[in-house]
C-alpha positions as semicolon CSV with decimal commas, in nm:
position;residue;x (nm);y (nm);z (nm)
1;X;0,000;0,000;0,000
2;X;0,306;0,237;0,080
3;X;0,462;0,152;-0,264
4;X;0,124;0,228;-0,429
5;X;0,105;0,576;-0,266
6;X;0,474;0,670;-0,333
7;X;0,407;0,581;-0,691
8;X;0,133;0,800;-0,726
9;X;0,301;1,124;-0,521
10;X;0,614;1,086;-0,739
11;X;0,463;1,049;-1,077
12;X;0,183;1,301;-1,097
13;X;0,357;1,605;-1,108
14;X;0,359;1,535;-1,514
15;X;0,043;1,451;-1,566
16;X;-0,065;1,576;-1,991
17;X;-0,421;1,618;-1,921
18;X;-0,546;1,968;-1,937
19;X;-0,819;1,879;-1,637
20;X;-0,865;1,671;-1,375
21;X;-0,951;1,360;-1,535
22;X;-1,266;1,123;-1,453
23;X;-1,060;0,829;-1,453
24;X;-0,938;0,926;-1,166
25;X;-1,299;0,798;-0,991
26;X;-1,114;0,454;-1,008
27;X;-0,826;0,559;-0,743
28;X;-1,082;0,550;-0,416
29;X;-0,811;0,367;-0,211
30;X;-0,535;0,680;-0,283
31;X;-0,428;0,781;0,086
32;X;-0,207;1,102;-0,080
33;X;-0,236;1,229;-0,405
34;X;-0,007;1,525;-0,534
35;X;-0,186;1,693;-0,900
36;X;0,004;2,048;-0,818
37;X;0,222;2,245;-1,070
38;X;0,028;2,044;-1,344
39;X;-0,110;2,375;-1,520
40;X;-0,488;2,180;-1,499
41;X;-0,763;2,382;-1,547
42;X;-1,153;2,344;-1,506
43;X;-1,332;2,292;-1,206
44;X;-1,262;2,029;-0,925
45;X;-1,423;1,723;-1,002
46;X;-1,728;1,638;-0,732
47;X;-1,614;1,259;-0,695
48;X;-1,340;1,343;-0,439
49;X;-1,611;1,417;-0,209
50;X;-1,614;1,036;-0,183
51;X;-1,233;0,893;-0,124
52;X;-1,296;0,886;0,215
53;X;-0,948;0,694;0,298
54;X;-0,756;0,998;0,144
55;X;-0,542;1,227;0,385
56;X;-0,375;1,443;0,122
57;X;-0,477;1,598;-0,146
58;X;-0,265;1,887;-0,312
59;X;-0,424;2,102;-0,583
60;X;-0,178;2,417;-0,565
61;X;-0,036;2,617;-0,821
62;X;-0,300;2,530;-1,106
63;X;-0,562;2,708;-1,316
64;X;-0,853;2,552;-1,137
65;X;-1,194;2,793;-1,110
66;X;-1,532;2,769;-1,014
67;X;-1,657;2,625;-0,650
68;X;-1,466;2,448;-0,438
69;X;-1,706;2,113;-0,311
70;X;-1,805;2,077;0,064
71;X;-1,845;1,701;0,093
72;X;-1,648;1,441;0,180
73;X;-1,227;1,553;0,224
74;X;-1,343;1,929;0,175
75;X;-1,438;1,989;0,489
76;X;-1,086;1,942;0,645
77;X;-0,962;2,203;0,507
78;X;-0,597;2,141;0,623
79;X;-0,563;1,797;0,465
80;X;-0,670;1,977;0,082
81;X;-0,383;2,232;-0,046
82;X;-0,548;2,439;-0,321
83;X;-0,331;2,816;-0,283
84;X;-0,170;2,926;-0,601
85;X;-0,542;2,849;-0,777
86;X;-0,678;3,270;-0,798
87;X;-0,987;3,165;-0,961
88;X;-1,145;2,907;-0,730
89;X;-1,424;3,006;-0,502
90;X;-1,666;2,885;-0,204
91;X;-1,993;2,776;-0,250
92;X;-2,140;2,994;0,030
93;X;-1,969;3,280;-0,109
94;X;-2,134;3,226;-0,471
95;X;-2,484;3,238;-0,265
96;X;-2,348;3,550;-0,069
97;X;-2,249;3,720;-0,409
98;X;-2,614;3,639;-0,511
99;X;-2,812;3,736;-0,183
100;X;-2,574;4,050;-0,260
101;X;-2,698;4,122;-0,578
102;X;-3,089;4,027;-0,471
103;X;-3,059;4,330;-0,152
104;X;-2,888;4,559;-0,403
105;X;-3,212;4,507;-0,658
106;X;-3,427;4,503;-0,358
107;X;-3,296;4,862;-0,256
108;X;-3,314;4,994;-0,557
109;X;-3,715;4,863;-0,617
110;X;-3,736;5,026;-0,246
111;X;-3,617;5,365;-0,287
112;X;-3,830;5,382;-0,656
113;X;-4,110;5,325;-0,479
114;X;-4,068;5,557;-0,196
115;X;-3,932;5,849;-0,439
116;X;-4,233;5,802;-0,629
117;X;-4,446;5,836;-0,298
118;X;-4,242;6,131;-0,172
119;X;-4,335;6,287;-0,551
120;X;-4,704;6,244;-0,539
121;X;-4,702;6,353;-0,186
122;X;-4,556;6,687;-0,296
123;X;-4,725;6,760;-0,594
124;X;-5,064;6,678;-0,355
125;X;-4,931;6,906;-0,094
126;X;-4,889;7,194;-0,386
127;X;-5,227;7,148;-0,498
128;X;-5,365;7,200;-0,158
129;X;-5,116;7,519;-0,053
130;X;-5,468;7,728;-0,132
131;X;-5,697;7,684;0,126
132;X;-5,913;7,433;0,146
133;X;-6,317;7,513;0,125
134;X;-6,591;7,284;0,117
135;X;-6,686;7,125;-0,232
136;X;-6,974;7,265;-0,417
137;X;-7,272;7,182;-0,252
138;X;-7,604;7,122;-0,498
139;X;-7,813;7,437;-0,541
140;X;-8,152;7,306;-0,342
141;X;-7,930;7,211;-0,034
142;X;-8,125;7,336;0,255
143;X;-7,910;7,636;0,493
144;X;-7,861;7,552;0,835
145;X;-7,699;7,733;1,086
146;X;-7,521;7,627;1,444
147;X;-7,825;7,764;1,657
148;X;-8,048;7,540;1,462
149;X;-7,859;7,231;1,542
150;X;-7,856;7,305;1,896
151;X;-8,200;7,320;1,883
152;X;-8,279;7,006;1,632
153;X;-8,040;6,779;1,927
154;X;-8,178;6,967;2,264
155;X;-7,814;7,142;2,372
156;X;-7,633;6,772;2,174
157;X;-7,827;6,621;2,461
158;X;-7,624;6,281;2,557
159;X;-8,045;6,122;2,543
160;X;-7,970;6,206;2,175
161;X;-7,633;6,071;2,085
162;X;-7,681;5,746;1,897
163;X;-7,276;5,703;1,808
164;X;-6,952;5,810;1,840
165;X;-6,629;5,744;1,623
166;X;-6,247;5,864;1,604
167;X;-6,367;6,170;1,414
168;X;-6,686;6,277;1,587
169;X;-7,032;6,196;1,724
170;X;-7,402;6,111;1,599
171;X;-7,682;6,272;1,752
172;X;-8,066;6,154;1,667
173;X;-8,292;6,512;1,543
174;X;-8,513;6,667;1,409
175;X;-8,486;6,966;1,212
176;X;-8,783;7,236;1,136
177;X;-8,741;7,202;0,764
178;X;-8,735;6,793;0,769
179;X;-9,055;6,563;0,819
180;X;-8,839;6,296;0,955
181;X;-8,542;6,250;1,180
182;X;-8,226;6,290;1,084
183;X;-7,862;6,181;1,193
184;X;-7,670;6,460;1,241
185;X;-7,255;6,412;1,260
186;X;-7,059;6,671;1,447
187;X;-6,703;6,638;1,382
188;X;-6,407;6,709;1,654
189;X;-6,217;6,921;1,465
190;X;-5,943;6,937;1,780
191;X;-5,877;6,561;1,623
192;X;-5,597;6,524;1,369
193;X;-5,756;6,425;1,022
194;X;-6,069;6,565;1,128
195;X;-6,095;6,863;0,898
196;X;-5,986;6,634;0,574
197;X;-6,275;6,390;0,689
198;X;-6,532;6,674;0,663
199;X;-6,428;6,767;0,306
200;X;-6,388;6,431;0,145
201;X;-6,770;6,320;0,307
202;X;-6,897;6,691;0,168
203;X;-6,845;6,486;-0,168
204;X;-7,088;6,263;-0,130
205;X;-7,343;6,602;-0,134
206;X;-7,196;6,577;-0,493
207;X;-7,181;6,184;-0,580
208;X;-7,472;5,937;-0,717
209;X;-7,788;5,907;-0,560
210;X;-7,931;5,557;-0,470
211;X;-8,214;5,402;-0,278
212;X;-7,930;5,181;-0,070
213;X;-7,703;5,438;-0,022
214;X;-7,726;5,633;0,302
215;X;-7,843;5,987;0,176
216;X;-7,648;6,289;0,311
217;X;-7,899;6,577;0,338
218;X;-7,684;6,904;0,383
219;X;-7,347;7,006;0,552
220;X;-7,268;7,282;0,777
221;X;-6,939;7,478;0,778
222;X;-6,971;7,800;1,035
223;X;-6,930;7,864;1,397
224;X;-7,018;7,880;1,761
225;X;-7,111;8,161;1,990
226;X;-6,794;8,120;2,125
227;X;-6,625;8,189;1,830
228;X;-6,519;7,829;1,802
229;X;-6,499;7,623;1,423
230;X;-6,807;7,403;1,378
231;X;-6,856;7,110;1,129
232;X;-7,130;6,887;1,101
233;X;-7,287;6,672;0,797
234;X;-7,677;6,556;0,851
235;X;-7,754;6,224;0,737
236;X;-8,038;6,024;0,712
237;X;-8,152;5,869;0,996
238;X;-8,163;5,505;1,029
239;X;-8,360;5,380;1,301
240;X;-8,225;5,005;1,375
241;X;-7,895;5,068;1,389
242;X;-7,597;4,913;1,202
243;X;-7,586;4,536;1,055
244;X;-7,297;4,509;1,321
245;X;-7,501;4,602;1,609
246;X;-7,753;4,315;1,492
247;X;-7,490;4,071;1,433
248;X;-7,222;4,144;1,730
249;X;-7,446;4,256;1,998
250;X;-7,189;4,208;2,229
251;X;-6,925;4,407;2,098
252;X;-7,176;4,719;2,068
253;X;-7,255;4,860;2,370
254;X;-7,574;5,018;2,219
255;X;-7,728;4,699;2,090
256;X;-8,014;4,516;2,177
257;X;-7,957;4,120;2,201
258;X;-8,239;4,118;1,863
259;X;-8,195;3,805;1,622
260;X;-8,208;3,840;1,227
261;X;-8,404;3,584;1,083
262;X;-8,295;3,410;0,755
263;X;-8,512;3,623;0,542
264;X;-8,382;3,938;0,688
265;X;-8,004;3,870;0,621
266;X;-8,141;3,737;0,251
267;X;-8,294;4,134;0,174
268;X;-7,952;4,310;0,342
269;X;-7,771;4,063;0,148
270;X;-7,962;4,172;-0,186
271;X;-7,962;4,560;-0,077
272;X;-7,615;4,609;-0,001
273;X;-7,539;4,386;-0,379
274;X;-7,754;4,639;-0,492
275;X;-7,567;4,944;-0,391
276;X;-7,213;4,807;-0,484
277;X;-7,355;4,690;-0,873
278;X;-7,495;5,057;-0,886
279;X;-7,167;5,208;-0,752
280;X;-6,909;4,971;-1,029
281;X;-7,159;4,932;-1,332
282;X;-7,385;5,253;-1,316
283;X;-7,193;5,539;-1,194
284;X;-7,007;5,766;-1,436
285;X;-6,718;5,723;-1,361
286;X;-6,716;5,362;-1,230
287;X;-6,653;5,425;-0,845
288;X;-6,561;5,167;-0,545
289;X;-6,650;5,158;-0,157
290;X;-6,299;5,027;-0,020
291;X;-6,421;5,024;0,309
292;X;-6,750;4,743;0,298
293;X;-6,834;4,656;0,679
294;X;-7,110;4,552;0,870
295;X;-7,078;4,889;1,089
296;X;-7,092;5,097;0,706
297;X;-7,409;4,924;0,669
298;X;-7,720;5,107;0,862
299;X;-8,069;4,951;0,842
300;X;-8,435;5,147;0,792
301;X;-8,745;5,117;0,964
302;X;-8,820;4,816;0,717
303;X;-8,497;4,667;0,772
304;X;-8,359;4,752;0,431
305;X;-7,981;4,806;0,401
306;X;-7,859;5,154;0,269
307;X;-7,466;5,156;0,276
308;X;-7,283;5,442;0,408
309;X;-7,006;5,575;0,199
310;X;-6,751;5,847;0,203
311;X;-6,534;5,987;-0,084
312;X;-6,216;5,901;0,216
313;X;-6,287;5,583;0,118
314;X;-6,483;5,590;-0,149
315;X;-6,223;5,568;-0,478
316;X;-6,314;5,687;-0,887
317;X;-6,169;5,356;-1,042
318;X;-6,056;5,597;-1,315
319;X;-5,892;5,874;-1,070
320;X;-5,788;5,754;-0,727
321;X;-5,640;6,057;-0,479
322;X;-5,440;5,929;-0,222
323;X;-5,300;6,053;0,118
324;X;-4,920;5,866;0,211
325;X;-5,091;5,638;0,434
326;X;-5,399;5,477;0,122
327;X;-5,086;5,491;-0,160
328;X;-4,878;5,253;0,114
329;X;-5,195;5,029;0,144
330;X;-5,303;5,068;-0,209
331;X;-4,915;4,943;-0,280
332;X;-4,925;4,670;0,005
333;X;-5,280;4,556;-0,096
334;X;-5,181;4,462;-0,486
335;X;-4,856;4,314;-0,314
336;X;-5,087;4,058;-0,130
337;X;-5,297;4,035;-0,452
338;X;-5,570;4,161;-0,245
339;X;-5,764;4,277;-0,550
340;X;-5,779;4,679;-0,482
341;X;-6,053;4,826;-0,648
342;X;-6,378;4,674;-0,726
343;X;-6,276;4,283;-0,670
344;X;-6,162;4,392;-0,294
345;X;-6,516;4,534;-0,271
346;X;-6,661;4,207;-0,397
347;X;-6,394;4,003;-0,111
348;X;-6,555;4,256;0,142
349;X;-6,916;4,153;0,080
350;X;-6,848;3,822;0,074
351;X;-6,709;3,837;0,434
352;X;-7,040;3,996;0,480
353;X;-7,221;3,699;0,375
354;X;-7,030;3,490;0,567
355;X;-7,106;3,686;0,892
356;X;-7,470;3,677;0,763
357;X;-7,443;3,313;0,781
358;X;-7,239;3,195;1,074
359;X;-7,253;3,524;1,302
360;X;-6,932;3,527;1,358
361;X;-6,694;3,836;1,337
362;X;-6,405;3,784;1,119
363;X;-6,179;3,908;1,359
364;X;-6,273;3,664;1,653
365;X;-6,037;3,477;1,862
366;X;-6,076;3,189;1,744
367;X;-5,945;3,292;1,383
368;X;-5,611;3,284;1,455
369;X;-5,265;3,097;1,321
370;X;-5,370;3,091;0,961
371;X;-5,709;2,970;1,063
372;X;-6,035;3,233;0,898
373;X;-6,393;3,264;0,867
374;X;-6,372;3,178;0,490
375;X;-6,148;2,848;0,602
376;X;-6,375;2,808;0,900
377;X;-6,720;2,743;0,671
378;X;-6,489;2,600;0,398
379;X;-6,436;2,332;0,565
380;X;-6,797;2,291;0,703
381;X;-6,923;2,182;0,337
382;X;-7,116;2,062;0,260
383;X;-7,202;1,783;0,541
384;X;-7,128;2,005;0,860
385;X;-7,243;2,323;0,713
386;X;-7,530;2,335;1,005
387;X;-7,302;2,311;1,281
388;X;-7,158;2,661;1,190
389;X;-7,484;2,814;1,090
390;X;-7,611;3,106;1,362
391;X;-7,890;2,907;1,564
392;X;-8,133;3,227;1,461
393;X;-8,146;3,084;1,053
394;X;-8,126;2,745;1,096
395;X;-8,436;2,602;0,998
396;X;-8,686;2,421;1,310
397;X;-8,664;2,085;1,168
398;X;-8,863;1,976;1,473
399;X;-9,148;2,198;1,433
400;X;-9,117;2,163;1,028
401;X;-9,001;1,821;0,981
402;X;-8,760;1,778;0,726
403;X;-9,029;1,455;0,639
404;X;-9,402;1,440;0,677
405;X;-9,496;1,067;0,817
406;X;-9,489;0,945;0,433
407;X;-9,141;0,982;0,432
408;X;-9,181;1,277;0,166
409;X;-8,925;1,586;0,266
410;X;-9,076;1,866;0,322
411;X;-9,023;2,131;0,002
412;X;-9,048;2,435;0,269
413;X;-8,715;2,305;0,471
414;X;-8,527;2,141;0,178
415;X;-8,604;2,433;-0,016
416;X;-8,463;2,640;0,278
417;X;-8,157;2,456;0,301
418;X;-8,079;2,517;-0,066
419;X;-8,103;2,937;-0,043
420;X;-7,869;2,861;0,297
421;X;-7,587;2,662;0,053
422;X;-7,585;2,900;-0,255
423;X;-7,550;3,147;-0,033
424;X;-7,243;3,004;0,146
425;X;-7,129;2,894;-0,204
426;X;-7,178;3,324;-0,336
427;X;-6,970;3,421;0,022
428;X;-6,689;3,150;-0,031
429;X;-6,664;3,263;-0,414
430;X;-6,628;3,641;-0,343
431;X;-6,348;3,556;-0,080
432;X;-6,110;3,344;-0,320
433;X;-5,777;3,442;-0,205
434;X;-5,702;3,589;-0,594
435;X;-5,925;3,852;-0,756
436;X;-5,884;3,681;-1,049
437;X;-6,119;3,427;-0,975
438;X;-6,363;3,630;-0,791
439;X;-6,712;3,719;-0,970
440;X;-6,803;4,089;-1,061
441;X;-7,086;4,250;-0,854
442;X;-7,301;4,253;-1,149
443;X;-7,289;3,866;-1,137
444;X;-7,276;3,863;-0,783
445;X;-7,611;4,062;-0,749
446;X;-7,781;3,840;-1,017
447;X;-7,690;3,542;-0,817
448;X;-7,844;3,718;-0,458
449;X;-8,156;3,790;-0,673
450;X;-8,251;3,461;-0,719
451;X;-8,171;3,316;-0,412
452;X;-8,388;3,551;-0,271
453;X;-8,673;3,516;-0,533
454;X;-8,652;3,118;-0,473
455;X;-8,644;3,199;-0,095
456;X;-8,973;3,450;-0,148
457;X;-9,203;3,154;-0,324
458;X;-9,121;2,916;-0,024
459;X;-9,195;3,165;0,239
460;X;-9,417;3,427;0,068
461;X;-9,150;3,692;0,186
C-alpha cells in the first residue's frame, strides 16, 4: 500500500491532461495524491467528495476555477492544499455574491417606490397650498346654521347621541325644515384628520344618488357663539342601527340582544349587492366603496340596508387621490394580490355573507394561526355546514319536519336549506384568495336575486 502511494506522489507532477480527469474515480483507495504544478484547469471534479481513505490531497499552483465542493475531504480544510489556484471560489460565497446582488435590486425597487411616494405627496401638498373650502354643494341644499342644530339635538343632549367614532359623534334630530329625523354628525375638529374627513364626506353632497345608499342631506361649515370652528354633515336617519349592532351585539354597547331571521339577512344581502352593482356598473365614472363593513351598513325602519359611503374611502376607479398612508396600502394591498378596487369590494361583501351566515366576526379569537372565517365554513361543506350556521337561521326541523310521516321531505325546509348553501357557495366565491377568480358584482347581485326570489315563493317573503 506504501509503494502504491509513493508511486502515485512521485509520478503526478507530469500529468498531460489539461483537467482533472474522470478516470481518476477509479483511485478510491489513494491515501495522498499530489496533481500540483500540473497547469490543470476546469473545475474540481465532485467525486473526491467520496475517497474517504484519502489524507492528502494537493491542488496548488494550477488554473482551477469555479466552486470548491463541501463534501467528503473538503471539509478538512488542512488535509486539501489548493493556494496558487486565484480563480477558485466557495460555495457559500457564490450564494453571498447572489443574496448581494438580490438586496442591491431590492434597494433599488425600495427607494423607486418611496421616491415616487415622496413625488405624489408633494405635488398633492402643492395642490392644496390654497386653502381648502368645502366642495360645491347642490343648489336646493337646505341652509342651516349652528343655533339650529342646537335646537334640532336639545343642547347635543347625551339622550340624543346614537354614536360616536375617532372623528366625531351622531346625535338623533329633528330639524324644522325635515318631516323625519335625521342623523346629524358633528365632527371634533381638535382631532388630527378631522378637517380632511369633513371635506372628502362633503363629496358625497356631490356623488350618485341611490335608494341603498345612506343619503347625506346638507353640511354645515360655520361657527359657535364662542367663536369656536363648527362642522357637522346631517344624514339620514336610520332607526335600527348598524348590521354590526344586529350581528355582534356584544361588541356594541348600544345593541339590543335582537336576532335576524334568515329572510332578513337574505334582503340586506340583496340591498347592499344592490348598492355596490350601482356604484361599479352605473356610476359615471365607475366608483368603489374600499371600506365594505357591517358597521358601514345602517338599516331602515323596514330593515332595508342603505350603505354608508364616504369619498375618504370611497375611490373613482378611473382617478384615485391618495393621502401617504392609502398609496402605502393601495401598494401593500396589490402586493398581497388583495384585489384593490372593485374585486376587494366584492372580497368585502363576501365576508359579509359569511357573517350573515355563521354570526361570527371575522376578527374573533378563534381565527387565529392561519385559521379564517372563509377556512372556518370552507371546511364545514357541505355535510357540517349546520353546525356553523347562527342558531337564529337554521331552519326548526322539529317543528317543520324535514319529512311528513310518508317519508316525503318537506319542500319548505329542503327548499330552505338550498337558499342557505348557494348562499355560502356566493360568500366563499367572493373571498377566493385571488381577484382573479372572484365574480363581478353585477354577477354577484344576479346570483343574490334569485336566491332571494326562490327563498320569497317558499316563504311568501
Amino acid at each position: 500500500m506504501f509503494m502504491f502511494y509513493f508511486w502515485i506522489k512521485l509520478n503526478l507532477k507530469v500529468l498531460i491532461y489539461p483537467t482533472i480527469p474522470e478516470s481518476f474515480t477509479a483511485w478510491r483507495g489513494v491515501i495522498d495524491m499530489d496533481l500540483s504544478q500540473n497547469n490543470l484547469s476546469g473545475q474540481i471534479l465532485e467525486f473526491f467528495d467520496s475517497f474517504r481513505s484519502m489524507k492528502l490531497l494537493n491542488l496548488s499552483f494550477n488554473n482551477l476555477d469555479g466552486p470548491i465542493p463541501t463534501g467528503g475531504i473538503f471539509l478538512n480544510r488542512g488535509v486539501v492544499l489548493m493556494q496558487g489556484n486565484k480563480k477558485l471560489c466557495s460555495k457559500t460565497s457564490t450564494k453571498r455574491h447572489a443574496l448581494h446582488i438580490l438586496m442591491i435590486v431590492g434597494c433599488i425597487v425600495l427607494s423607486l417606490i418611496i421616491l415616487s411616494c415622496s413625488a405624489i405627496i408633494l405635488s398633492n401638498k402643492k395642490k392644496k397650498r390654497v386653502k381648502q373650502v368645502p366642495p360645491p354643494l347642490r343648489k336646493n341644499l337646505k341652509k342651516i346654521s349652528y343655533a339650529d342644530f342646537v335646537k334640532a339635538t336639545n343642547s347635543f343632549s347625551s339622550v340624543n347621541l346614537v354614536g360616536s367614532g375617532k372623528y366625531g359623534s351622531i346625535y338623533r334630530g329633528i330639524l324644522e325644515f325635515e318631516e323625519h329625523a335625521v342623523a346629524i354628525r358633528v365632527f371634533k375638529l381638535d382631532v388630527f384628520g378631522a378637517q380632511t374627513s369633513f371635506l372628502t364626506e362633503c363629496e358625497a353632497l356631490r356623488s350618485p344618488r341611490h335608494r341603498n345608499l345612506v343619503k347625506v342631506v346638507t353640511a354645515c361649515s360655520s361657527y359657535d357663539p364662542s367663536g369656536n370652528e363648527f362642522k357637522a354633515l346631517v344624514l339620514e336617519y336610520m332607526p335600527n342601527g348598524s348590521l354590526e349592532s344586529w350581528l355582534h351585539p356584544n361588541l356594541n354597547k348600544r345593541s339590543l340582544n335582537r336576532p335576524l331571521s334568515l329572510g332578513s339577512r337574505i334582503l340586506i344581502a340583496t340591498d347592499i349587492a344592490s348598492s355596490l352593482d350601482y356604484l361599479h356598473n352605473h356610476c359615471t365614472p365607475p366608483m368603489v366603496h374600499c371600506d365594505l363593513k357591517p358597521r358601514n351598513v345602517l338599516l331602515d325602519n323596514e330593515m332595508h340596508a342603505h350603505v354608508f359611503y364616504k369619498l375618504i374611502g370611497t375611490k373613482r376607479i378611473d382617478r384615485i387621490h391618495c393621502t401617504r398612508w392609502v398609496l402605502l396600502l393601495i401598494i401593500m394591498h396589490n402586493i398581497a394580490e388583495y384585489g384593490f378596487g372593485s374585486k376587494g369590494d366584492v372580497y368585502s361583501y363576501g365576508i359579509i355573507i359569511l357573517e350573515l351566515l355563521t354570526g361570527k366576526h371575522p376578527t374573533d379569537e378563534m381565527f387565529s394561526d392561519g385559521w379564517s372565517l372563509h377556512k372556518y365554513v370552507e371546511k364545514a361543506l357541505p355535510q357540517n355546514i349546520h353546525e356553523i350556521l347562527d342558531s337564529n337561521i337554521i331552519p326548526n326541523f322539529e317543528d317543520e319536519d324535514v319529512e311528513n310521516n310518508l317519508g316525503i321531505p318537506n319542500p319548505a325546509a329542503v327548499g330552505t336549506m338550498s337558499c342557505i348553501m348557494q348562499l355560502v357557495k356566493l360568500g366563499l366565491s367572493c373571498c377566493a384568495e385571488a381577484s382573479k377568480d372572484r365574480p363581478t358584482m353585477k354577477d354577484v347581485y344576479a346570483e343574490v336575486i334569485a336566491i332571494k326570489e326562490e327563498y320569497s315563493e317558499l316563504h311568501g317573503f
